[in-house]
C-alpha positions as MATLAB code, in Angstrom:
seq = 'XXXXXXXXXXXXXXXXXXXXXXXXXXXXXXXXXXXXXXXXXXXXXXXXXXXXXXXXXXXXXXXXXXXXXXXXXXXXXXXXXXXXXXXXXXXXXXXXXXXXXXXXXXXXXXXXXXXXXXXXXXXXXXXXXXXXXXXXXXXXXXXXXXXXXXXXXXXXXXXXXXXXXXXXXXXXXXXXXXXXXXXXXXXXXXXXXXXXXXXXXXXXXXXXXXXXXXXXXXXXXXXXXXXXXXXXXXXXXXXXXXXXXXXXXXXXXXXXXXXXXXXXXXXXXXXXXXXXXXXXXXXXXXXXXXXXXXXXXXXXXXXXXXXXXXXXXXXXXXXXXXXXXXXXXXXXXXXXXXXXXXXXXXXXXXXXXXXXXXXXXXXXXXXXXXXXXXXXXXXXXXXXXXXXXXXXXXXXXXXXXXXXXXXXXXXXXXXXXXXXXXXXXXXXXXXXXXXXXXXXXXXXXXXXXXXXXXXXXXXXXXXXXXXXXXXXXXXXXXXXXXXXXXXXXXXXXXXXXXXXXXXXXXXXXXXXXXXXXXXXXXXXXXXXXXXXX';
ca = [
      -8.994  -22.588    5.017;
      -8.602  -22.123    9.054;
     -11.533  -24.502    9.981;
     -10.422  -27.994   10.205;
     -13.961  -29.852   10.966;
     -16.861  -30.279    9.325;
     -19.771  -32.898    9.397;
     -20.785  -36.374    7.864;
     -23.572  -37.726    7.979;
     -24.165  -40.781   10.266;
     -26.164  -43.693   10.840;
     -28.573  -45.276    8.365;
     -28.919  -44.213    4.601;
     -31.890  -42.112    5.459;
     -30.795  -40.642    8.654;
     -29.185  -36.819    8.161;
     -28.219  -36.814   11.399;
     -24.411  -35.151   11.315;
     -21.481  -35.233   13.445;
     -18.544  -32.839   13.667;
     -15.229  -34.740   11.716;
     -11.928  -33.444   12.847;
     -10.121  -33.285    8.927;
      -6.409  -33.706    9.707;
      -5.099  -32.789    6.254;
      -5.470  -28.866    5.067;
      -5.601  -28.114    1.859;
      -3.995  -24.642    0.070;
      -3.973  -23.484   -3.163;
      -0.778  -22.132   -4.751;
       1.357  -21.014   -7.977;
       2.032  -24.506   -8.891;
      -1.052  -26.364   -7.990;
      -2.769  -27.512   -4.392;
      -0.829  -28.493   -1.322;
      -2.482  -30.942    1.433;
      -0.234  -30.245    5.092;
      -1.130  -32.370    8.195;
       0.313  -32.315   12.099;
       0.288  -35.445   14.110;
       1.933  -35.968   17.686;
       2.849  -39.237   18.261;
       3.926  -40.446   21.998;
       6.849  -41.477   20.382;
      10.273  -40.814   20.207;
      11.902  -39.352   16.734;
      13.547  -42.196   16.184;
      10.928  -44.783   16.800;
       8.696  -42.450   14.488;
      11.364  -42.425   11.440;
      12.040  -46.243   11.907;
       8.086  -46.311   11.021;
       8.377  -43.817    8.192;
      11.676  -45.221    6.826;
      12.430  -48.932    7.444;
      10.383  -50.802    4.500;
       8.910  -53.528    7.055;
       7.382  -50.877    8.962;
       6.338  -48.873    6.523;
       4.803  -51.654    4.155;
       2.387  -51.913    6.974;
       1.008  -49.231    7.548;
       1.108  -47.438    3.722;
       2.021  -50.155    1.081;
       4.815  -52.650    0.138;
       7.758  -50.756   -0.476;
      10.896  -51.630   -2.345;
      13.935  -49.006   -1.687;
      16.998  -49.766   -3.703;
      19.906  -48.668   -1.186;
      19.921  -47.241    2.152;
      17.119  -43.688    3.171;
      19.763  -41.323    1.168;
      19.814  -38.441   -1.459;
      19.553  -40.359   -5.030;
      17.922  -43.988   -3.593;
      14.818  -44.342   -5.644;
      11.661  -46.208   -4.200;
       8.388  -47.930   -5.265;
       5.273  -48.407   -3.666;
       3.278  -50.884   -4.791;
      -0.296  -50.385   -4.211;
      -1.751  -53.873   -5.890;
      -4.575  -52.848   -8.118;
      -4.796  -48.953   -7.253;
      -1.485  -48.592   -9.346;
       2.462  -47.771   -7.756;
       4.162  -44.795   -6.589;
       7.698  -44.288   -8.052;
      10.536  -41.503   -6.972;
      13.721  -40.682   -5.494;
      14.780  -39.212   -2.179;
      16.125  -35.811   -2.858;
      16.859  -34.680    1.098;
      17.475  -37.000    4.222;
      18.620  -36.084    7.885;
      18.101  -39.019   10.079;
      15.476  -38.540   12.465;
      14.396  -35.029   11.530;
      13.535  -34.787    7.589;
      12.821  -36.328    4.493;
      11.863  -34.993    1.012;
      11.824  -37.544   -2.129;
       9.379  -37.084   -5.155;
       5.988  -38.694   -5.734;
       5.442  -39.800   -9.192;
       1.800  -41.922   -9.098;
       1.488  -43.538  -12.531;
      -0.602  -40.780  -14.911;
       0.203  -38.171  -12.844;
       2.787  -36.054  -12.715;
       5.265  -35.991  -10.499;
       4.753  -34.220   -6.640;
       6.812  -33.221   -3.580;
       5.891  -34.814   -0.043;
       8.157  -33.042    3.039;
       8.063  -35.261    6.564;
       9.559  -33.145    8.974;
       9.586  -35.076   12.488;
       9.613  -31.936   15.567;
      10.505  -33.938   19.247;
       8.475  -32.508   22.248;
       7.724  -32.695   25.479;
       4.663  -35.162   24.718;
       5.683  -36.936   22.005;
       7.255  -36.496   18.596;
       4.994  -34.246   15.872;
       5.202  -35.606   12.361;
       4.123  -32.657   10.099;
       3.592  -33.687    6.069;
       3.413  -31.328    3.332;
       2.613  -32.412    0.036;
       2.825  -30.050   -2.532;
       2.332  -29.767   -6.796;
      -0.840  -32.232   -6.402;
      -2.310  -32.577   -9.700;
      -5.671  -30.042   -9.810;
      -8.639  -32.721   -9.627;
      -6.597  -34.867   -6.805;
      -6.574  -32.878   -4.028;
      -9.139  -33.638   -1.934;
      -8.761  -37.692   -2.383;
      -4.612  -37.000   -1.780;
      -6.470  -34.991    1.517;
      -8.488  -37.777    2.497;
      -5.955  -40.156    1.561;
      -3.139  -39.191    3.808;
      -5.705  -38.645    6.989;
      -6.079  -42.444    6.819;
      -2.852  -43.397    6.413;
      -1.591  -41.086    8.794;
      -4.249  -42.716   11.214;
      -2.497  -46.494   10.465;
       0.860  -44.764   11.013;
      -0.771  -43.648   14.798;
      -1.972  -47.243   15.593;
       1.885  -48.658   14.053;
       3.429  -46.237   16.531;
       1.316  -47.754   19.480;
       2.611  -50.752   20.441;
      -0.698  -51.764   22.387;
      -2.553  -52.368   19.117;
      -2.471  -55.323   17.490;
      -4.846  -54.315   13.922;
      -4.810  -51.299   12.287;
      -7.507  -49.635   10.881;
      -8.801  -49.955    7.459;
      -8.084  -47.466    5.432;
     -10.985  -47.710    2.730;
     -13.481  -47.415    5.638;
     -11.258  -44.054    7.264;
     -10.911  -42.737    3.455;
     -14.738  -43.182    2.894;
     -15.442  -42.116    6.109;
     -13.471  -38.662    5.864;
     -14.040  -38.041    1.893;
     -17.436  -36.226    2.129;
     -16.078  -34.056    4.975;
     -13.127  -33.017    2.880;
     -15.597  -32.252   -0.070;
     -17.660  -29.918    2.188;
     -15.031  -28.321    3.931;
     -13.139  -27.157    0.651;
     -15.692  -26.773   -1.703;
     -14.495  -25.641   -5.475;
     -11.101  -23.875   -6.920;
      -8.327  -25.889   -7.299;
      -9.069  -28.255   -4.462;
     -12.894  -28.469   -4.875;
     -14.849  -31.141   -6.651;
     -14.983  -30.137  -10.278;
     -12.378  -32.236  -12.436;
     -10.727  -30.253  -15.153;
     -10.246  -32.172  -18.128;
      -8.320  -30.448  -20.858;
      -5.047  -28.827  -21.429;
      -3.596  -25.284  -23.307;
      -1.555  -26.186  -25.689;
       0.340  -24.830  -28.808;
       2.184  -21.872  -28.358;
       1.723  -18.577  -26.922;
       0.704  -16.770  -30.568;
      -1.300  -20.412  -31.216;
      -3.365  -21.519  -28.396;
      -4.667  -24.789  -28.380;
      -7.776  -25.513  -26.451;
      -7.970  -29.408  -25.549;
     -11.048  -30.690  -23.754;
     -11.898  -34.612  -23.223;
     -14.871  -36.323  -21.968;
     -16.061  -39.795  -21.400;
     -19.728  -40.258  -21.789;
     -22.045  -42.586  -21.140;
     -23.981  -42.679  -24.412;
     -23.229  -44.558  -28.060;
     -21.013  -41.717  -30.435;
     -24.834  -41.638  -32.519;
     -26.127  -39.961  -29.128;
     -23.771  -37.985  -28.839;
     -23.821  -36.893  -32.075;
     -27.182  -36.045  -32.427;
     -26.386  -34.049  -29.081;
     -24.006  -31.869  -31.252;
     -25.743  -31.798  -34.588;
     -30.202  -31.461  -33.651;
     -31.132  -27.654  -32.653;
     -33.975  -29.643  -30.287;
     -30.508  -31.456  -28.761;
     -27.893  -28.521  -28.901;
     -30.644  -26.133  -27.546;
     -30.403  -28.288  -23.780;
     -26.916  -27.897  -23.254;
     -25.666  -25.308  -25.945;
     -27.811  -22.638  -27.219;
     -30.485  -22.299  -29.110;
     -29.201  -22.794  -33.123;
     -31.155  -21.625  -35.877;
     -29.873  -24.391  -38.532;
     -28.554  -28.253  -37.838;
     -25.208  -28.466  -37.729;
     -24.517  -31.588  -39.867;
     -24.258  -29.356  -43.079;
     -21.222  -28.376  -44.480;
     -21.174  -24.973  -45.816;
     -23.685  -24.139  -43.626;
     -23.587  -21.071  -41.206;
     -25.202  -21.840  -37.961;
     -25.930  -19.033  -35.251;
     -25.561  -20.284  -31.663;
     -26.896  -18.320  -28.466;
     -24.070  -19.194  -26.391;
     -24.543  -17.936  -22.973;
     -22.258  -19.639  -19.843;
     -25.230  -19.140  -16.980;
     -28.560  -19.663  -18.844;
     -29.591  -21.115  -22.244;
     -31.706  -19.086  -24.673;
     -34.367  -20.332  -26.441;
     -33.941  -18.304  -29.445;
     -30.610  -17.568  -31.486;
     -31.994  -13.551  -31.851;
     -32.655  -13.459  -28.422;
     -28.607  -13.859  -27.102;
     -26.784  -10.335  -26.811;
     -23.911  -11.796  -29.040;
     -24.919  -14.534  -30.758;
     -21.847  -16.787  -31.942;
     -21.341  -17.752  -35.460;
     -20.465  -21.301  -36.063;
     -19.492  -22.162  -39.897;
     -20.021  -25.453  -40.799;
     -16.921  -27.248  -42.233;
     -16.732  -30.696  -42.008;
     -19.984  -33.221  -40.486;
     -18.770  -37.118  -40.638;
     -21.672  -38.892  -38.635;
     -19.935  -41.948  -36.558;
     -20.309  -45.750  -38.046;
     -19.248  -48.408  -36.574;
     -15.854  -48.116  -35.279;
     -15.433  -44.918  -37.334;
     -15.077  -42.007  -35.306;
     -17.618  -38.960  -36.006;
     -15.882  -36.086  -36.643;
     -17.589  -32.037  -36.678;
     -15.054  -29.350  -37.406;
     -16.375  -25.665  -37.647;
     -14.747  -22.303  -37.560;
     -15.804  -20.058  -33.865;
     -16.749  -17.239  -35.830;
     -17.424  -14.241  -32.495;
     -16.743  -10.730  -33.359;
     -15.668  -10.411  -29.417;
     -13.660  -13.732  -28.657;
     -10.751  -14.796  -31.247;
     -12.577  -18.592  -31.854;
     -10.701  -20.027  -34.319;
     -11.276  -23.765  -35.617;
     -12.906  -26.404  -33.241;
     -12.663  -30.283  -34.493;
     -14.934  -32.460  -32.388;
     -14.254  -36.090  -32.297;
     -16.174  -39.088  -31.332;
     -15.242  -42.476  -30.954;
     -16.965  -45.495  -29.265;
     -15.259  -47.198  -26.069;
     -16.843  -50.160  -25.484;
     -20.625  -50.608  -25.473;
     -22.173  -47.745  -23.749;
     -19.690  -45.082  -23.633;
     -17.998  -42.671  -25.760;
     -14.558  -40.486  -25.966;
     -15.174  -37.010  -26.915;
     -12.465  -34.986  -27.648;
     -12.599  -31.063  -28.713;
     -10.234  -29.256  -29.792;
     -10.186  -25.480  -30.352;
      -7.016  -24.132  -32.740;
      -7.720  -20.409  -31.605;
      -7.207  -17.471  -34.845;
      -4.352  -15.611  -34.156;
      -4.873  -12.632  -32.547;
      -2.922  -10.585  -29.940;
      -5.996  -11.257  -27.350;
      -5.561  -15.271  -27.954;
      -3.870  -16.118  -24.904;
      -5.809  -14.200  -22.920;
      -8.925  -15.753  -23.839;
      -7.735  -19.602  -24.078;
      -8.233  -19.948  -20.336;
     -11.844  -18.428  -20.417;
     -12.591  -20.882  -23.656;
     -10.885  -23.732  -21.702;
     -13.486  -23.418  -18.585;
     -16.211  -22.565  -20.838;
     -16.261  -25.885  -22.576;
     -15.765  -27.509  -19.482;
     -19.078  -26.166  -18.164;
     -21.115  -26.846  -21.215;
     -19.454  -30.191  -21.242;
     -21.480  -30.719  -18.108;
     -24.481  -29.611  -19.526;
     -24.370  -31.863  -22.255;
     -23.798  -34.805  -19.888;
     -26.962  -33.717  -18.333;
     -28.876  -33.361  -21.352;
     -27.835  -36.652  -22.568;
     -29.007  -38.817  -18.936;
     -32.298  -37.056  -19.601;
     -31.841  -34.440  -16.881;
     -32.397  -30.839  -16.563;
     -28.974  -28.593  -16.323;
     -28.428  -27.079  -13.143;
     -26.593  -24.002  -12.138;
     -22.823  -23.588  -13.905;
     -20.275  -24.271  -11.092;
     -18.077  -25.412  -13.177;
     -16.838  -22.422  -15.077;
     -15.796  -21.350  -12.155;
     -14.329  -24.496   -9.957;
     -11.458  -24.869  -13.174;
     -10.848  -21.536  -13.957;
      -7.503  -21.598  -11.889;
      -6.581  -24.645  -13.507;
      -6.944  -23.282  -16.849;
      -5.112  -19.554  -15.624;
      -2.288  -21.406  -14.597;
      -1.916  -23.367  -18.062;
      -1.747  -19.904  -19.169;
       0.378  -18.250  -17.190;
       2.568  -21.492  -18.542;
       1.776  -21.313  -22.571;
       2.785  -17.609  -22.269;
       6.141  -18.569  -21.821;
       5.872  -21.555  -24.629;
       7.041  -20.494  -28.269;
       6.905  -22.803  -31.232;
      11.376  -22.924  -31.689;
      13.123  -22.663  -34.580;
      14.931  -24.723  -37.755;
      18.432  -22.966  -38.935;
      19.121  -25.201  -42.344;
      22.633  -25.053  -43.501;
      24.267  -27.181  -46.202;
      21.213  -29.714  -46.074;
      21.744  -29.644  -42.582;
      18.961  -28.709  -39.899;
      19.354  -27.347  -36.473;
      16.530  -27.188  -34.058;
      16.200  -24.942  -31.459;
      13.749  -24.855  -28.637;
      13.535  -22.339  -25.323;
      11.087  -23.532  -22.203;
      11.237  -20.964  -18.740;
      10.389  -23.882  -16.168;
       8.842  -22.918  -12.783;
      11.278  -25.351  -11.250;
      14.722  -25.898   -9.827;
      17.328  -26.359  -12.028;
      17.713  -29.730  -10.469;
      14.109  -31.444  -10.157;
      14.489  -30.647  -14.391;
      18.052  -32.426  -14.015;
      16.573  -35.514  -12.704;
      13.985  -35.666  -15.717;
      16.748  -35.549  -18.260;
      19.177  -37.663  -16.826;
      17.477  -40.564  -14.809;
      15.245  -43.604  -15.666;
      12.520  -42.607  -13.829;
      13.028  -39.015  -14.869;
      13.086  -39.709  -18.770;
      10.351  -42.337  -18.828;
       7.789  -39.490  -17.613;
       8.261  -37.169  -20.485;
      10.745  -38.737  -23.405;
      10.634  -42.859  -23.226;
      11.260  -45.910  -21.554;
      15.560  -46.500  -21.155;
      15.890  -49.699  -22.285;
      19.571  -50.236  -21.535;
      22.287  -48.319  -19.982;
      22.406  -45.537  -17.652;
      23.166  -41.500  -18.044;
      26.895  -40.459  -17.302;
      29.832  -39.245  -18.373;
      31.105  -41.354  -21.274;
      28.310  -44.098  -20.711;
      25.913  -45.106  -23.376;
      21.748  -45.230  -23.037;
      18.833  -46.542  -25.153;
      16.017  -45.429  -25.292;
      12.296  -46.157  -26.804;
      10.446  -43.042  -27.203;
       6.647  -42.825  -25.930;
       5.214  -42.769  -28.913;
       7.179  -45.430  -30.560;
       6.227  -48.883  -31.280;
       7.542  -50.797  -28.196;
       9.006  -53.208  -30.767;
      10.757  -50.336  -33.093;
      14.458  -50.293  -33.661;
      15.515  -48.383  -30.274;
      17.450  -44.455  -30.325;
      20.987  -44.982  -28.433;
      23.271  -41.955  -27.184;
      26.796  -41.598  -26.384;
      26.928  -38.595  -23.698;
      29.834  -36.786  -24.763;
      29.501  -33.666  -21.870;
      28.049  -34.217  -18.238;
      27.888  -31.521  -16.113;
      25.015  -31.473  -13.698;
      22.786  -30.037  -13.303;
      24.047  -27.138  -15.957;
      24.654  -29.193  -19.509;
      23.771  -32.375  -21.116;
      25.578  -33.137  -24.896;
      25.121  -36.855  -25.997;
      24.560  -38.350  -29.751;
      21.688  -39.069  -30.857;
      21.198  -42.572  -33.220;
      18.084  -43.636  -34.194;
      17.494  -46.291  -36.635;
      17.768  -45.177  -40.006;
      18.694  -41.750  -40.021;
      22.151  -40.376  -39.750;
      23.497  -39.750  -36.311;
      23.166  -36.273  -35.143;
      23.507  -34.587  -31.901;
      20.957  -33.066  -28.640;
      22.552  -30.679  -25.835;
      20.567  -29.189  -23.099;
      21.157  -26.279  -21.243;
      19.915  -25.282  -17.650;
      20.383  -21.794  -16.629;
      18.522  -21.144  -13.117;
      16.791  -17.754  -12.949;
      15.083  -16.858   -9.486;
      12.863  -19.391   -9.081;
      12.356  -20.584  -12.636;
      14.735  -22.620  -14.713;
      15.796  -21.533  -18.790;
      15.961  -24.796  -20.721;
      17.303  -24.821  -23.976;
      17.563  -27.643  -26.259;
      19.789  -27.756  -29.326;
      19.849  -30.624  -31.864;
      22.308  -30.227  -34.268;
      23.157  -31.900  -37.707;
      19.456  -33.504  -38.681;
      19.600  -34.416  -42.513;
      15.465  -34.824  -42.647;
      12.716  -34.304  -40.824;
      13.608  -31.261  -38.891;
       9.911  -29.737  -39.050;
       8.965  -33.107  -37.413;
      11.551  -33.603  -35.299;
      10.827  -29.410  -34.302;
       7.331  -30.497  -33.476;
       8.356  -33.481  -31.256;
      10.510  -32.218  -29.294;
       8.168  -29.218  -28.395;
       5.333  -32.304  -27.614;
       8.108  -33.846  -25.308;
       9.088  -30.048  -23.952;
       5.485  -29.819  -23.236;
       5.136  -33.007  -20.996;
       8.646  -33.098  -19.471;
       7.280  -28.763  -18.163;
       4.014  -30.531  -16.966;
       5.766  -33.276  -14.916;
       8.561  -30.496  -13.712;
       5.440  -27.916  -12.570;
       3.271  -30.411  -11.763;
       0.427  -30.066  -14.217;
      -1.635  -32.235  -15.506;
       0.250  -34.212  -18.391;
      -1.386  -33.447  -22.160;
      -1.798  -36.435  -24.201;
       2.118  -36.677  -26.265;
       0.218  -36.846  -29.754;
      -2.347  -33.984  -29.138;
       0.370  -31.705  -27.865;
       2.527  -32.736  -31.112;
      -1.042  -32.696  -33.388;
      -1.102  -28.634  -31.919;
       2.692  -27.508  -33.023;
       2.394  -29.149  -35.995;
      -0.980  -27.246  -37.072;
      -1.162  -24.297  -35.001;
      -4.493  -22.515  -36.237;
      -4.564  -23.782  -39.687;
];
């Protein structure tokens, strides 16, 4: 994007009357997900600009409370604590007084992100250019919106002649619609991708989650009546709350037909499994995506009521392997997405509108595969009742922002667990309760027995009532992408388990390292441990 204004509305509700808005932030797409850059000059000197940026006073004025435990240096890790909008944690990775600073940007459910403040002295002033890069997909434009107001307390902190600064929910609500106009769709439009790939890359995994406002019986009926399904999914010539049944679906992504004979290539949707939801029983639909073009596999639908008025919808689509699997999982990902929409239309009573959706995500979902093409499912060697696990992720990161997530608190609790006592080091000892532990479980502990960062990581590995056994990592850097390889030797049980958590925990710690969205630990480890079945 080159233009940096567009137009608001002003005045009353009812006027339309608009107004040029100069947007400070711009907003690029790349490799590893969108970037929001801004330029301000400040009459300023540099250092009177990075006492504002660095000292915690300061800077818990104009952005939020900050705690920083040491001095602004390479390895001091930071909060900011936002009150009820959450806290930022990270670490400064770069630091040159007065001219730079780099430190990570882990908001809590996101993964983690890079900001760069670069501060350029001038003849009028002192420019203070941002970059923040690896923004999750569906943040973009609030991160863009987000940073123009802050950046616009920064300017009245700098000036010594103001005594309030501005507010930043009126700037951010102020801004937001010109942001949405000015970058409409692709990664830093509107639409809000909510699913993951997962699996492997011979076993795609198509993950798509909604919340909607209607009871799990609406929804349903949404999924099951041809005079329902026909508003949002294609005409069906059969319910599909029968199993056994075979069900033909005109499936089309930019108009509905009426009538399964009238689609080009009808799909065929055999009817497995049709629990209606009860209660707090979930409703469950699985069917195989029978399509003599696309390689469909087995979708299992879920429903389950949250609270009142709403419910959690979760598909899942274990695709039939084929060689053109992969290739298609993006296409299936988006595709859902967009009917998704349609059936929260149909079930608020409206009429669809035109898909936008399909293709708003689609980078989203082409990136997750460009990612599961490099996933495979590891390996068990079993010797003398021994197992050995073995597991290969290429990361599209430096060898050292995947250090940091293996060998720091902050790091680990985004992808493995929370480190409960001790620290990572040569010699020293950690514990550590695993995400999808019970907080209250008996806790792992590790001896690290090699350190040599960022290359190698050996430690033991004791966990409550198994034998002890033993993890090394591996980090060799290749151009700009980083080979992991995780070994863990001597497991006397469980190593089909243990195969398919570890590639769960692989597939968050790669998420938080790219800066993807994160998958949901159990859904990722439900998708190994299945595949297509």
């Amino acid at each position: 994007m080159t233009d940096q204004t567009a137009t608001t509305s002003t005045g009353s509700p009812g006027d339309t009357t608009t107004e040029p808005v100069a947007l400070l932030a711009r907003l690029r797409a790349e490799d590893d997900g969108p970037a929001a850059r801004l330029e301000r000059t400040f009459a300023a000197t540099a250092d009177e600009v990075w006492a504002a940026i660095t000292d915690p006073r300061r800077i818990s004025r104009w952005l939020a409370p900050l705690t920083m435990r040491g001095e602004p240096q390479p390895g001091t890790t930071y909060t900011f604590d936002f009150g009820d909008g959450g806290s930022t944690h990270g670490e400064i990775v770069a630091c040159t007084r007065g001219e730079r600073l780099e430190v990570t940007w882990g908001f809590e459910g996101h993964p983690d992100s890079i900001v760069v403040v670069e501060l350029r002295p001038g003849d009028d002033g002192t420019t203070l250019v941002l970059d923040h890069r690896r923004i999750p997909d569906d943040q973009a434009i609030g991160y863009g919106a987000g940073w123009d107001a802050y950046i616009a307390r920064l300017a009245a902190d700098v000036d010594v002649d103001v005594d309030e600064l501005p507010d930043w929910d009126e700037h951010f609500v102020a801004v937001l619609p010109a942001y949405r106009s000015a970058y409409p769709g692709g990664a830093a439009g509107t639409a809000v991708p909510s699913g993951h790939l997962l699996g492997t890359s011979d076993h795609p995994v198509v993950l798509v989650e909604r919340m909607l406002k209607a009871t799990p019986a609406e929804v349903w009926q949404a999924w099951t009546d041809p005079e329902r399904l026909v508003r949002w999914l294609g005409a069906v010539d059969a319910p599909m709350d029968n199993p056994g049944a075979t069900v033909r679906v005109a499936m089309a992504a930019t108009e509905l037909p009426d009538d399964p004979s009238a689609a080009e290539n009808p799909a065929t949707f055999t009817v497995r499994e049709a629990v209606a939801p009860s209660g707090d029983t979930e409703g469950r639909l699985v069917f195989v995506f029978d399509d003599a073009a696309d390689p469909g596999g087995v979708v299992t639908v879920t429903m389950q009521a949250n609270g009142d008025d709403a419910c959690h919808l979760v598909l899942r689509q274990a695709m039939a392997a084929a060689p053109t699997a992969l290739g298609y999982s993006s296409g299936f990902g988006a595709g859902w997405e967009g009917f998704f929409d349609w059936l929260e239309d149909a079930l608020a009573g409206r009429e669809h509108g035109q898909d936008l959706t399909y293709d708003a995500v689609t980078p989203h979902y082409e990136r997750q595969r460009e990612r599961l093409g490099r996933v495979s499912g590891g390996s068990i060697d079993s010797a003398h009742s021994l197992d050995t696990i073995r597991h290969e992720r290429v990361i599209k990161a430096p060898a050292d922002v995947v250090w940091r997530l293996l060998t720091t608190s902050h790091g680990i609790e985004r992808w493995l667990g929370t480190v409960t006592d001790g620290a990572f080091g040569n010699g020293e000892r950690v514990a550590i309760v695993h995400l999808q532990s019970d907080p209250d479980a008996s806790r792992q502990e590790s001896l690290v027995t090699e350190w040599d960062p960022p290359r190698r990581l050996a430690m033991t590995w004791e966990y409550s009532g198994e034998a002890p056994s033993s993890v090394e990592f591996t980090l060799t850097p290749d151009g700009a992408f980083t080979r992991l390889e995780l070994v863990h030797r001597d497991l006397a049980a469980m190593g089909a388990e243990y195969l398919a958590g570890w590639h769960a925990h692989l597939d968050v710690l790669v998420a938080q390292a790219e800066g993807w969205s994160v998958p949901p630990w159990r859904e990722a480890f439900e998708a190994i441990s299945h595949g297509a079945a």
